[in-house]
C-alpha positions as CSV (number, residue, x, y, z in Angstrom):
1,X,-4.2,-23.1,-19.6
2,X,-3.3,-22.4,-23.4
3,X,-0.2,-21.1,-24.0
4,X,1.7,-22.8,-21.2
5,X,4.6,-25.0,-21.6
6,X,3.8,-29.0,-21.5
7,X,5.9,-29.3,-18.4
8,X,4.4,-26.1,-16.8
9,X,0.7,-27.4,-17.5
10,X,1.8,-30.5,-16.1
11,X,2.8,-29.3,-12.5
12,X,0.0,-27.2,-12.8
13,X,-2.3,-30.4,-12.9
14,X,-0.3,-31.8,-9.7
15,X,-0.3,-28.6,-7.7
16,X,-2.4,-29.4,-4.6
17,X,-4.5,-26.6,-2.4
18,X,-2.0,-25.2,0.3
19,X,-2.7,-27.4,3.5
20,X,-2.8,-23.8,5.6
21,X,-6.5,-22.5,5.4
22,X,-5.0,-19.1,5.5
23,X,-1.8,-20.0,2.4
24,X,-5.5,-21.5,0.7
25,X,-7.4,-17.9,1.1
26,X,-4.2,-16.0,-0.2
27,X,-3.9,-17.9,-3.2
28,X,-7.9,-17.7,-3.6
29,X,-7.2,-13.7,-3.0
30,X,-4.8,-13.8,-5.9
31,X,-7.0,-15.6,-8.6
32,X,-10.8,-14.0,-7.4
33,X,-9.9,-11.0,-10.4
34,X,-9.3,-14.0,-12.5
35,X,-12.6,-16.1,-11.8
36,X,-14.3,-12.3,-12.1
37,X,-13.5,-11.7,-15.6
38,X,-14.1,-15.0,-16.4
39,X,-17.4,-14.8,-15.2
40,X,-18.4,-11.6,-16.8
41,X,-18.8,-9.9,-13.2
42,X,-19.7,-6.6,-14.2
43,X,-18.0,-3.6,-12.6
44,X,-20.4,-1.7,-10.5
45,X,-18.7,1.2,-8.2
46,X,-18.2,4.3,-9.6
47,X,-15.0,4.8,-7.7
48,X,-13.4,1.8,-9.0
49,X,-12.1,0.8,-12.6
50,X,-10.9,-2.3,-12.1
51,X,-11.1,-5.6,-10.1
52,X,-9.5,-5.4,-7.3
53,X,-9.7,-8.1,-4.5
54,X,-8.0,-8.1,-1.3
55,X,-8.4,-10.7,2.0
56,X,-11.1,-9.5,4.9
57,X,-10.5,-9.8,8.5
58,X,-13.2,-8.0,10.1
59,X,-15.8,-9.6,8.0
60,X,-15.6,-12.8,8.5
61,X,-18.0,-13.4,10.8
62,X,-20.5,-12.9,8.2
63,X,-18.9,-15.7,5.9
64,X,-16.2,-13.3,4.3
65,X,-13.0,-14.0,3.3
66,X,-12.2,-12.1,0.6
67,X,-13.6,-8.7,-1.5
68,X,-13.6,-6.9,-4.7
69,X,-15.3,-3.4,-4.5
70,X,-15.6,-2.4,-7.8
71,X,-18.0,-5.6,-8.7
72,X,-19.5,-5.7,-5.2
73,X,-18.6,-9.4,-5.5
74,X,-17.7,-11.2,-2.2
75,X,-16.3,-14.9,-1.6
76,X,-15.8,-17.3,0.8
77,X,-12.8,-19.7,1.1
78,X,-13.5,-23.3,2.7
79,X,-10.3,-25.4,2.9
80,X,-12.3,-28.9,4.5
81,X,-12.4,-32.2,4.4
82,X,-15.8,-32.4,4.8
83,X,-18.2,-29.4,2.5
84,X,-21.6,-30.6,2.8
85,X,-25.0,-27.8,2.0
86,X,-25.5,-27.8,5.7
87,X,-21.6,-26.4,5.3
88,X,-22.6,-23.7,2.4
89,X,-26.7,-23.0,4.6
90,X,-24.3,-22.2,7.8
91,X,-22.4,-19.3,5.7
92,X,-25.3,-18.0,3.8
93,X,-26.9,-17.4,7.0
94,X,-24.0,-15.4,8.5
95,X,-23.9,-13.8,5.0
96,X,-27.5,-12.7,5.9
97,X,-26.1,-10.4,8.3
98,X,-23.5,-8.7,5.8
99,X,-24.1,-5.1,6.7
100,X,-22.7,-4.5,2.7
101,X,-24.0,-4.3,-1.0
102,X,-23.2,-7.7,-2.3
103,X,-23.8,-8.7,-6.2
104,X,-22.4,-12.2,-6.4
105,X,-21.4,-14.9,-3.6
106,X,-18.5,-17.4,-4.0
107,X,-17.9,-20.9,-2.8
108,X,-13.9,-21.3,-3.6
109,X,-13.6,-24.9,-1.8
110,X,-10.8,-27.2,-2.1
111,X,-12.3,-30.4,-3.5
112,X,-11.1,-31.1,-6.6
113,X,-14.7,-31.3,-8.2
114,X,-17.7,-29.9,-6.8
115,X,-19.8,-32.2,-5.6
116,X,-23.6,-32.4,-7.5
117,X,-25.2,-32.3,-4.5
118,X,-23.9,-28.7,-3.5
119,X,-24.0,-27.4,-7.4
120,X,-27.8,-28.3,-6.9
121,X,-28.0,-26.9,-3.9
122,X,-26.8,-24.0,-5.6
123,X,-28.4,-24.0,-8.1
124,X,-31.9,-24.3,-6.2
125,X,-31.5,-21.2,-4.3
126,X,-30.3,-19.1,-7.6
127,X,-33.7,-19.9,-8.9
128,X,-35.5,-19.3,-5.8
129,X,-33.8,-16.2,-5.1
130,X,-34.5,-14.7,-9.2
131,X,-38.5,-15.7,-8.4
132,X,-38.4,-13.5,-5.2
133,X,-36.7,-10.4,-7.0
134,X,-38.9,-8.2,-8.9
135,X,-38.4,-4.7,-10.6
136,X,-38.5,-3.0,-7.7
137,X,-35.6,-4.7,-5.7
138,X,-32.1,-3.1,-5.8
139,X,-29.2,-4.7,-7.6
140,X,-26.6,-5.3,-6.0
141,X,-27.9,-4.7,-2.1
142,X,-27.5,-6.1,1.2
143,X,-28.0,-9.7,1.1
144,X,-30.9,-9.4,3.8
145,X,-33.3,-7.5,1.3
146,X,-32.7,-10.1,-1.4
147,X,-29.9,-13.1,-2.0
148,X,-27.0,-12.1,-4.4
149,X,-26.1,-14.9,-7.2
150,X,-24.6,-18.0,-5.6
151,X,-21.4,-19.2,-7.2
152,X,-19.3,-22.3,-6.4
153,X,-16.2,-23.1,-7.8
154,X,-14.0,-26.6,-6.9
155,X,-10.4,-26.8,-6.6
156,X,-9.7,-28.0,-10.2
157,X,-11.1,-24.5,-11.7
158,X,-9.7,-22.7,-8.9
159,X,-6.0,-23.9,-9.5
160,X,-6.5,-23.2,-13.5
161,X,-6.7,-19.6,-13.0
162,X,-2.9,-19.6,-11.7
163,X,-2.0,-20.7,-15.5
164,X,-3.5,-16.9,-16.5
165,X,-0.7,-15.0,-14.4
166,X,2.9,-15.5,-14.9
167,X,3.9,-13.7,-11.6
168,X,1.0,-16.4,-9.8
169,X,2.9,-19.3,-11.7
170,X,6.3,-18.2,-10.1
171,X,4.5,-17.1,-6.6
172,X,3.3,-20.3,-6.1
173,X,6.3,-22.2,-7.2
174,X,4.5,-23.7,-10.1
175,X,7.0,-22.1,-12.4
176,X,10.5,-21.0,-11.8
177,X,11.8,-18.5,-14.3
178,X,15.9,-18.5,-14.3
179,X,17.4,-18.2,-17.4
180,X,20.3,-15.1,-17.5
181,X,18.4,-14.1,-14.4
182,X,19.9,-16.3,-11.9
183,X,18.9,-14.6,-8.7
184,X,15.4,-16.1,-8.9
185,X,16.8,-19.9,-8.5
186,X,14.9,-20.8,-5.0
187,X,13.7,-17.1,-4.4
188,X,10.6,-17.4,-2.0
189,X,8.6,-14.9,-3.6
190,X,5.7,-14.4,-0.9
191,X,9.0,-14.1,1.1
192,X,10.4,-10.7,-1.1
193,X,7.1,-9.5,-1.8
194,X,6.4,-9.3,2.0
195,X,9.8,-7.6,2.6
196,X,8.9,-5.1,0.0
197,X,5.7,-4.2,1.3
198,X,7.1,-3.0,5.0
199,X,9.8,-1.6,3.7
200,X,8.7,1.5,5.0
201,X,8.1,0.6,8.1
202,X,10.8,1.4,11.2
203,X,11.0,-1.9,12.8
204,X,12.5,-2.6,16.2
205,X,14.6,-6.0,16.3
206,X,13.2,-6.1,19.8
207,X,10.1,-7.0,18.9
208,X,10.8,-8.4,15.3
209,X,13.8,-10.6,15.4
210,X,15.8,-9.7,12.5
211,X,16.6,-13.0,10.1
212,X,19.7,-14.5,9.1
213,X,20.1,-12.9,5.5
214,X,18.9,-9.4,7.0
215,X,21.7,-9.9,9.9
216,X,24.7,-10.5,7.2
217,X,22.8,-7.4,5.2
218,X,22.8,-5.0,8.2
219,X,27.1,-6.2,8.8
220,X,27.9,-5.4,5.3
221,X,26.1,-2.0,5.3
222,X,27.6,-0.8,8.1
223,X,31.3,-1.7,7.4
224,X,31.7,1.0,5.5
225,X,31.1,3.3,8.7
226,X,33.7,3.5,11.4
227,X,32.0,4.2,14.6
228,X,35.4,4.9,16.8
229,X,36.3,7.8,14.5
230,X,32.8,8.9,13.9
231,X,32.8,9.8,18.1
232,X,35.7,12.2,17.6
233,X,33.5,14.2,15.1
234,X,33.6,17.9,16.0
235,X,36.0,17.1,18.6
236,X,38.9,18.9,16.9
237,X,38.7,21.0,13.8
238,X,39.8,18.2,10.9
239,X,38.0,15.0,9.6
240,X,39.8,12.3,7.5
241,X,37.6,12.1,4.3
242,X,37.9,8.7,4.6
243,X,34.9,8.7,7.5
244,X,32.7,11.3,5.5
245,X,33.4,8.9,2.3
246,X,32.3,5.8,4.4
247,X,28.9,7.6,5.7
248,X,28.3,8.5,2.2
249,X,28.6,4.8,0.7
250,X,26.5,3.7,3.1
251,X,24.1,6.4,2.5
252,X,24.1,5.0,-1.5
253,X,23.8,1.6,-1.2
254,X,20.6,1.6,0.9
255,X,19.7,4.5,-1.9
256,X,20.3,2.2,-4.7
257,X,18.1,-0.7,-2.7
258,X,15.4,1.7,-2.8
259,X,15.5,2.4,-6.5
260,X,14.9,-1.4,-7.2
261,X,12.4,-1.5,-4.5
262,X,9.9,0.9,-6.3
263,X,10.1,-1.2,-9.6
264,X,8.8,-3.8,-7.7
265,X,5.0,-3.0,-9.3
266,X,6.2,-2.6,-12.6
267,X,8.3,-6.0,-12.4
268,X,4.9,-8.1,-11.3
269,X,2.9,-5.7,-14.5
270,X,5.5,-6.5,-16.7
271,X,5.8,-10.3,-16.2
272,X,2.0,-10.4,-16.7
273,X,2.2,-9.1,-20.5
274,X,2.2,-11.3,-23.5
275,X,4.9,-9.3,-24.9
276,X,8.1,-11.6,-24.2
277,X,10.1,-8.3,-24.6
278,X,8.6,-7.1,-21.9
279,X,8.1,-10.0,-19.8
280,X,12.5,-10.3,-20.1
281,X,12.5,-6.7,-18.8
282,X,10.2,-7.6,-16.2
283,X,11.8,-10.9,-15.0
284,X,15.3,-8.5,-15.0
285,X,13.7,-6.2,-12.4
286,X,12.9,-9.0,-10.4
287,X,16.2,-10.3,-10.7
288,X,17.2,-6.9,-9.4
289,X,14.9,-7.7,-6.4
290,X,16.1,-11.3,-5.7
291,X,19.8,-9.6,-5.3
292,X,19.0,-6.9,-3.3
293,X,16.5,-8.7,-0.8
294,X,18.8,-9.0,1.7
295,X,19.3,-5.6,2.1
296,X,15.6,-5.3,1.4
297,X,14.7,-7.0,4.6
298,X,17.2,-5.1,6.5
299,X,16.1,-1.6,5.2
300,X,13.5,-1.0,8.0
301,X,15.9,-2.1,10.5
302,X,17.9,0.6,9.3
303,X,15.8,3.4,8.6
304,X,16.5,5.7,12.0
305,X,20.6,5.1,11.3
306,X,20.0,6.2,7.8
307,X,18.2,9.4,8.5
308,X,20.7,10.4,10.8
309,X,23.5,9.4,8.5
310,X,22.1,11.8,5.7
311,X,21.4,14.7,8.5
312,X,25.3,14.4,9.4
313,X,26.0,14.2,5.5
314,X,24.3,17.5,4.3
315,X,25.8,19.0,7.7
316,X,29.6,17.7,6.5
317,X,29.3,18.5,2.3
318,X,28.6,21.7,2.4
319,X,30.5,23.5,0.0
320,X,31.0,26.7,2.4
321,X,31.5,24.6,5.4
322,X,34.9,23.0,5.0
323,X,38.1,23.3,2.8
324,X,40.7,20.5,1.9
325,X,43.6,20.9,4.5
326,X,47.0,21.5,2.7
327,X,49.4,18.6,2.9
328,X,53.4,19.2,2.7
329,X,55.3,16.3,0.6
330,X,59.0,16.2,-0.4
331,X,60.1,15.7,-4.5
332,X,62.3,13.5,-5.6
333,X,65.0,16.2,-5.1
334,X,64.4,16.2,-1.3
335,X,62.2,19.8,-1.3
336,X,59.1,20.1,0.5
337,X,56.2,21.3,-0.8
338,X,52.8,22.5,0.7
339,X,50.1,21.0,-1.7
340,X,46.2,20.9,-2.1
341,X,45.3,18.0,0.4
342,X,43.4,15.0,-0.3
343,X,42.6,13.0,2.9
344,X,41.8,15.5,5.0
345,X,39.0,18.3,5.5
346,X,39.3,21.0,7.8
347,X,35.8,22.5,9.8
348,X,34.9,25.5,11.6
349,X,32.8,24.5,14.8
350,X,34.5,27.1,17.3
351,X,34.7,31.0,15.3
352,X,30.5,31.4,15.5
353,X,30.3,35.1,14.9
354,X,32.5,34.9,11.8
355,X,34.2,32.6,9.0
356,X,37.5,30.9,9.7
357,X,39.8,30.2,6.8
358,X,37.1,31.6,4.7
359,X,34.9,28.6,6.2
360,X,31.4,28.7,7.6
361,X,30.4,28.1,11.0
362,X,28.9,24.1,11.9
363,X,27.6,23.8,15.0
364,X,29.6,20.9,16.7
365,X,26.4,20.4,19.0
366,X,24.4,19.1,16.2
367,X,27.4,17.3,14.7
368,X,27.9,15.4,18.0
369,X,23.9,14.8,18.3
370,X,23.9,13.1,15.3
371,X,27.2,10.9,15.4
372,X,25.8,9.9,19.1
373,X,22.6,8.8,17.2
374,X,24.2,7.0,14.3
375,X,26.7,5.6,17.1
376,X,23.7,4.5,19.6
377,X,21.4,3.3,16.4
378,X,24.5,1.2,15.4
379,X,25.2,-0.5,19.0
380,X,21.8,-1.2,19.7
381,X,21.2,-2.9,16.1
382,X,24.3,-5.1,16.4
383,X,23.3,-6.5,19.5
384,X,20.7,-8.0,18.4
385,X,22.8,-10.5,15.5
């Protein structure tokens, strides 16, 4: 824990083992590349270059819980009361059934000290297993042909790990960075970084129930579009700029929400470095994040209204498809004047064959299509807050 703050190292010391088994096998996913290096776990894939871990679900009925592929090491998470060697015998056998390469095998159990009766126990079958291996078995291998090196690890070491990450500090609430960057007072960072990872994703508030902050996301968004005048699109040949200009803003701010969503993996890299410069740059992008996850959460939501917002866009701005209608205003002297208009935008969606007023043909079928979508999309979303 060098190099942390007094007051950081001192939570760090208090911070207990999540009470959730699953919260517990997260945060042991998070530190494994930590307890790797530490270790000297050698990388042995060809296809990976770095430590990598990530949570199992379909193996853990062979004592599983978590994987890194490019040491081959595996680990299993025990968050228990009681962790007796009758507890570690019962995984090693399902481990016996591992259908993988495995090169090392973790204990990550949330006692605070490992007991000396399980680091013998450990320690027994190490040396057992290293008299049984000879020159001609395979390194790593399945753990049926020959035992892989037996590793346990007690909550104490586990937590000390978080002190080597920045990002894990703030993740698991050990640290809160503020400073300038107030946005990350209180910001539930398991929260964001679950919005940003399904951002993609088209989600139906039918079968996710949209939250609170996403609800007063979605009704800010959408103010900006007026859905009455929308419906009289293509109805008549002119369009008040004022309904195009709405559409567009939309269109930007969900744009300008997905910028700061792909910095999210150079924020966490950047928090990591021991360049301070760099960690302030990183801790702004988060900052970025914190403010925009609102609109973050409510981005898959919105996805199907955004496509078809950008469709009637492209359909609406182009150059050869409309022309400013003329306005007439009166001068102070009481003439009136026919100038270049401002507000209004004048379309062709009846001369097919041919230009009208020099303009290019827009088929009002499409236009209505996608008004009725954004219209529908709209309706169907708001019923839901």
């Amino acid at each position: 824990m060098s190099g942390l703050s007094s007051s950081v190292e001192n939570r760090l010391s208090k911070f207990q083992p999540p009470v959730d088994h699953k919260e517990f096998e997260r945060l042991c996913v998070d530190v494994f590349e930590f307890i790797l290096k530490a270790r000297n776990i050698k990388i042995l894939s060809k296809l990976h270059n770095r430590v990598h871990a990530y949570g199992t679900t379909g193996d853990k009925q062979y004592g599983v819980d978590v994987r890194d592929p490019a040491t081959m090491a595996v680990a299993q998470c025990k968050r228990q009361v009681d962790i007796t060697t009758t507890t570690l015998q019962r995984e090693l056998k399902l481990l016996m059934e591992y259908e993988k390469d495995v090169s090392h095998y973790f204990f990550l159990i949330s006692h605070s000290d490992v007991k000396k009766s399980l680091s013998d126990w450990v320690e027994k079958k190490n040396t057992k297993a290293k008299a049984e291996r000879d020159d001609s078995t395979p390194f790593p291998c399945l753990p049926s042909v020959a035992l892989p090196e037996l590793h346990i690890l007690g909550w104490d070491e586990i937590r000390s790990y978080l002190g080597q990450s920045t990002f894990l500090l703030w993740k698991w609430q050990v640290s809160i960075p503020v400073g300038q960057n107030f946005h990350l007072d209180g910001l539930d960072i398991n929260g964001l970084d679950r919005e940003v990872r399904r951002f993609k994703d088209e989600i139906d508030p039918a079968e996710t129930p949209l939250s609170q902050e996403a609800i007063d996301a979605i009704e800010s968004l959408l103010s900006t579009i007026d859905i009455e005048r929308i419906l009289t699109i293509g109805a008549g040949p002119l369009i008040d700029v004022k309904v195009v200009n709405g559409i567009g803003t939309f269109i930007n701010e969900l744009a300008e929400t997905y910028r700061v969503i792909r910095t999210y993996p150079e924020a966490i890299r950047k928090i990591d470095k021991r360049d301070l410069i760099v960690v302030e740059q990183g801790y702004s992008l988060l900052n970025d994040l914190a403010r925009q996850k609102a609109r973050i959460s409510a981005y898959p939501y919105l996805r199907r209204i955004l496509f078809a917002c950008q469709a009637l866009r492209w359909c609406l701005t182009r150059p050869e498809c409309y022309m400013w209608e003329p306005e007439e205003v009166i001068d102070e002297c009481g003439d009136q004047h026919v100038v270049d208009g401002v507000t209004q935008l004048r379309f062709n969606f009846t001369k097919k064959e041919s230009t009208y007023y020099g303009i290019a043909y827009t088929d009002p079928k499409e236009v209505i299509k996608l008004t009725g979508k954004i219209v529908k999309g709209i309706r169907y979303l708001t019923s839901f807050s």
